[in-house]
C-alpha positions in Angstrom: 0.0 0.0 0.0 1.0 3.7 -0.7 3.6 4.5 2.0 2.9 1.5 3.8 -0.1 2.9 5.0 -3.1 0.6 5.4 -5.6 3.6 7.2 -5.6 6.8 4.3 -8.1 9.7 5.5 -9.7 7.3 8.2 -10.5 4.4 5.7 -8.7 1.1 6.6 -7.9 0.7 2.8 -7.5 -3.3 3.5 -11.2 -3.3 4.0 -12.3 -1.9 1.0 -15.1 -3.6 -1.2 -14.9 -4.5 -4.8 -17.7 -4.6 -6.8 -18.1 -7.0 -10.0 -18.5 -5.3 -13.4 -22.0 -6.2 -13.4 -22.5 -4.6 -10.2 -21.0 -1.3 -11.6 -23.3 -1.1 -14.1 -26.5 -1.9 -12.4 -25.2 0.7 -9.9 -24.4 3.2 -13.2 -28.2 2.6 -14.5 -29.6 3.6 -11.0 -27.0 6.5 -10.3 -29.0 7.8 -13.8 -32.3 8.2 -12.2 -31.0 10.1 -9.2 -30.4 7.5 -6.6 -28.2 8.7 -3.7 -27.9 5.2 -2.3 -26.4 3.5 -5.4 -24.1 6.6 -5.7 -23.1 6.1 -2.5 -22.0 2.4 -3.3 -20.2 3.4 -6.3 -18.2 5.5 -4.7 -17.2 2.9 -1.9 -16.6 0.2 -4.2 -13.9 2.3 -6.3 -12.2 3.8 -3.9 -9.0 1.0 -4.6 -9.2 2.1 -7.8 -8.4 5.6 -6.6 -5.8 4.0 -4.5 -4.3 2.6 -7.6 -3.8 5.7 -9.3 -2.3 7.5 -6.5 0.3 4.7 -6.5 1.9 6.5 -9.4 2.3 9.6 -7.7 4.4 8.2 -4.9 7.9 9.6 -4.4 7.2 13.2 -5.2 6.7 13.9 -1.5 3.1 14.3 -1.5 0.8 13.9 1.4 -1.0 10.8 0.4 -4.2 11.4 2.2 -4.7 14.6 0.4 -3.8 12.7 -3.2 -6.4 10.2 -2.2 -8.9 13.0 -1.5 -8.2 14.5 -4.6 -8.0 11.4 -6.5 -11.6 11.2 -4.9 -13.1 14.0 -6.2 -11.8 12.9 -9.5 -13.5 9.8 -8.9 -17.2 12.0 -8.4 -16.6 13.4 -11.3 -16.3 10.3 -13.7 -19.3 8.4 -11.5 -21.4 11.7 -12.4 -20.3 12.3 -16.1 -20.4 8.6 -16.8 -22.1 7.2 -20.0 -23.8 4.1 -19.4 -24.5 3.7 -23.3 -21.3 3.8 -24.1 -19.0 0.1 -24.5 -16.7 1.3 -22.3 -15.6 -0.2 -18.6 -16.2 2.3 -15.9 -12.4 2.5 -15.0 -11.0 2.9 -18.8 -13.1 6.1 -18.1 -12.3 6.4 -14.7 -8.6 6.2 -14.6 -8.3 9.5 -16.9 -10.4 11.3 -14.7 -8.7 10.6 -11.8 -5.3 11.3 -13.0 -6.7 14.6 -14.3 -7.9 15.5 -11.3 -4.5 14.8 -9.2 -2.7 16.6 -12.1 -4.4 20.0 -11.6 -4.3 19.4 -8.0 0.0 18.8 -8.0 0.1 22.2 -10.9 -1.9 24.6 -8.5 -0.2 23.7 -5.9 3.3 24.2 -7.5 6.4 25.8 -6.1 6.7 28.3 -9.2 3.7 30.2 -10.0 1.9 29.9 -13.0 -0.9 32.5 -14.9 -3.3 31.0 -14.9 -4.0 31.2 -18.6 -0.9 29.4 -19.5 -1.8 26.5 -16.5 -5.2 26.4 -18.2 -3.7 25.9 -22.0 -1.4 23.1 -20.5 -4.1 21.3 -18.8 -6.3 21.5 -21.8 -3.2 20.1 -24.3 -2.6 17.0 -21.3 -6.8 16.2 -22.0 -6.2 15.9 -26.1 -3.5 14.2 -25.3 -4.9 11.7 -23.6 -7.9 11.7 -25.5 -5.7 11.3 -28.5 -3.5 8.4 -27.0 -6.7 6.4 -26.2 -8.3 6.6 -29.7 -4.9 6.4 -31.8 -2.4 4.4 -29.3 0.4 7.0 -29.9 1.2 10.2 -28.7 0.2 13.3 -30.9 2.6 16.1 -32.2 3.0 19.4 -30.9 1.1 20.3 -34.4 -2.0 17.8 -33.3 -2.3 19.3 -30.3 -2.0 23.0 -31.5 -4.2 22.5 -34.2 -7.1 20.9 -31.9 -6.6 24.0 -29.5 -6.2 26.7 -32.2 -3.1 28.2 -30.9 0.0 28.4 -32.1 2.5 25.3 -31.3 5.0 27.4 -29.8 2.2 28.7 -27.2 1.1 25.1 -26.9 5.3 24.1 -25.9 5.6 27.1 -24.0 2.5 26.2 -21.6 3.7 22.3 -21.3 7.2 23.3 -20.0 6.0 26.0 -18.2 3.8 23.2 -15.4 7.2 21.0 -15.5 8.0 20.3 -11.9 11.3 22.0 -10.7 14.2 18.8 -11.6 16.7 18.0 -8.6 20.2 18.7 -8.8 21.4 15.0 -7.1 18.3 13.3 -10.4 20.2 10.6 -12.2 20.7 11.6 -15.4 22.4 8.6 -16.8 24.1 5.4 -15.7 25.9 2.8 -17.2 25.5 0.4 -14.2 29.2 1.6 -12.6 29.0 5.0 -12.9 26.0 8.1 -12.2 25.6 11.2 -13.6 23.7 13.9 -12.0 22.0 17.0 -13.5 24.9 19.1 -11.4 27.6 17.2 -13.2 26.1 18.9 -17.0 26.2 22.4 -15.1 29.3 23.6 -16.6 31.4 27.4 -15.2 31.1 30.1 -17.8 33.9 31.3 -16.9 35.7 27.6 -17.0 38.6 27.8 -19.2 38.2 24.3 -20.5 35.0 24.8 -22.0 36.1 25.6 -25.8 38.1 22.6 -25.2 35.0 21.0 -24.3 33.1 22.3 -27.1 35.4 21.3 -29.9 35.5 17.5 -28.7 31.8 18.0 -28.8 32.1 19.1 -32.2 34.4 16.3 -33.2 32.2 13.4 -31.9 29.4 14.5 -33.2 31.2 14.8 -36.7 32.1 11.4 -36.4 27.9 10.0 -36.3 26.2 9.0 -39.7 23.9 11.2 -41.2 20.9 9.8 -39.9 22.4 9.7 -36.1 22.8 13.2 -36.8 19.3 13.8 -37.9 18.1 11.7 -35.2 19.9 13.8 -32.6 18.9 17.2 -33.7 15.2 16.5 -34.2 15.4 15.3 -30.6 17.3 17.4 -28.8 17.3 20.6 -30.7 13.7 20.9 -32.1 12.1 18.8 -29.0 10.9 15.9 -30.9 9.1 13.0 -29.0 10.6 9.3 -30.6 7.5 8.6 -32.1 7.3 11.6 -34.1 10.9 11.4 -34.9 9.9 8.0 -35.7 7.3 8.9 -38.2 9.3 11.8 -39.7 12.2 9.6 -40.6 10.1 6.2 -41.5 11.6 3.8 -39.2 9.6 2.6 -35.8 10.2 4.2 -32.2 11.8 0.8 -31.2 14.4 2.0 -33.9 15.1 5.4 -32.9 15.0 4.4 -29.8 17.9 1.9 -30.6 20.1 4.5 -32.9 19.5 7.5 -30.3 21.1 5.5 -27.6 24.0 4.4 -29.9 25.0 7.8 -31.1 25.3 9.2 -27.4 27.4 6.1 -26.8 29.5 7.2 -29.4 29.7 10.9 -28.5 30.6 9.6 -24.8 33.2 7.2 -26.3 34.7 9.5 -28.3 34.9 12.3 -25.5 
């Protein structure tokens, strides 16, 4: 259990209920004509799958009784908005909701302040692009999601960055198994004389990649590119890129 906590908010979590599918959905119908009690059920019965969601927001040092009160409300929200005609399970629907909810929840209560209207933009380009993930089963482009919000994609990039949660200097960066290297360790002196040493080996290993390691390289860490849409750009799979993006920064770390 989250934290190894078996009492969140005053509910002894390992006394939950689960209700069968077919009990959702009889409880769904009756939640339809207004009935309090079958609500009330509903909500009961899913509360482990609010648990379940929360899980992936351990570690960010989060009171977990006020994610699982969040991840609550979230949970309302699907039970109420719900769409009993639809061929859909309740927690394919619910799961989204949830992890929407918690989302908004960890970005207004940020560190770094936000407007608003940029917080809103990035909130509404995470919902098409979850949307989009669950009718396509890949991740949109920057232009997908610009083009369904009618904004420009450098507003749409701007307002995704802007909700990134502050980064650690002691976060693993990279590891080979032996050695780690932290986000300090690429923080580099200005006033270092060895940089224009260090940017001319730079220069010279990436000289030595093929043309498409090149390409590969630049469209993902110059232009922001996602492996999927480097992926479709280029005409190989992700699997691929994948594969030649991690052996050209072996070869650039070899060579320097």
């Amino acid at each position: 259990m989250l934290y190894n906590k078996v009492e969140i908010c005053g509910v002894n979590t390992s006394q939950l209920p689960v209700l069968s599918e077919k009990r959702k959905h009889e409880l769904l119908e009756l939640i339809k004509d207004s009935n309090l009690e079958a609500r009330d059920e509903m909500i009961k019965g899913n509360l482990r799958l609010v648990l379940s969601v929360i899980q992936r927001f351990a570690g960010r040092g989060e009171n977990p009784d006020d994610l699982f009160q969040v991840g609550c409300i979230g949970l309302i929200k699907a039970i109420d908005n719900f769409n009993c005609d639809k061929d859909v399970r309740f927690s394919t629907y619910g799961v989204p909701m949830i992890i929407g909810e918690i989302r908004r929840y960890l970005r207004d209560n940020n560190s770094i302040r936000v407007s608003r209207s940029i917080r809103d933009t990035a909130y509404k380009a995470m919902q098409i692009k979850e949307e989009f993930q669950r009718k396509t089963n890949r991740e949109p482009t920057v232009d997908e999601i610009a083009s369904a919000l009618d904004i420009s994609k450098e507003s749409v990039v701007m307002a995704l960055e802007a909700i990134v949660e502050p980064v650690s200097l002691y976060e693993p960066v990279y590891s080979d198994g032996t050695d780690t290297i932290y986000v300090m360790d690429q923080i580099g002196d200005s006033n270092d004389e060895g940089n224009w040493l260090d940017e001319i080996a730079m220069k010279e290993a990436i000289r030595s990649l093929d043309k498409r390691e090149k390409r590969i390289l630049s469209l993902r860490f110059f232009k922001g590119r996602t492996q999927t849409e480097v992926a479709e750009e280029i005409g190989i799979s992700q699997a691929q890129v994948s594969r030649l993006e991690k052996a050209a920064l072996m070869k650039i770390k070899k060579e320097l």
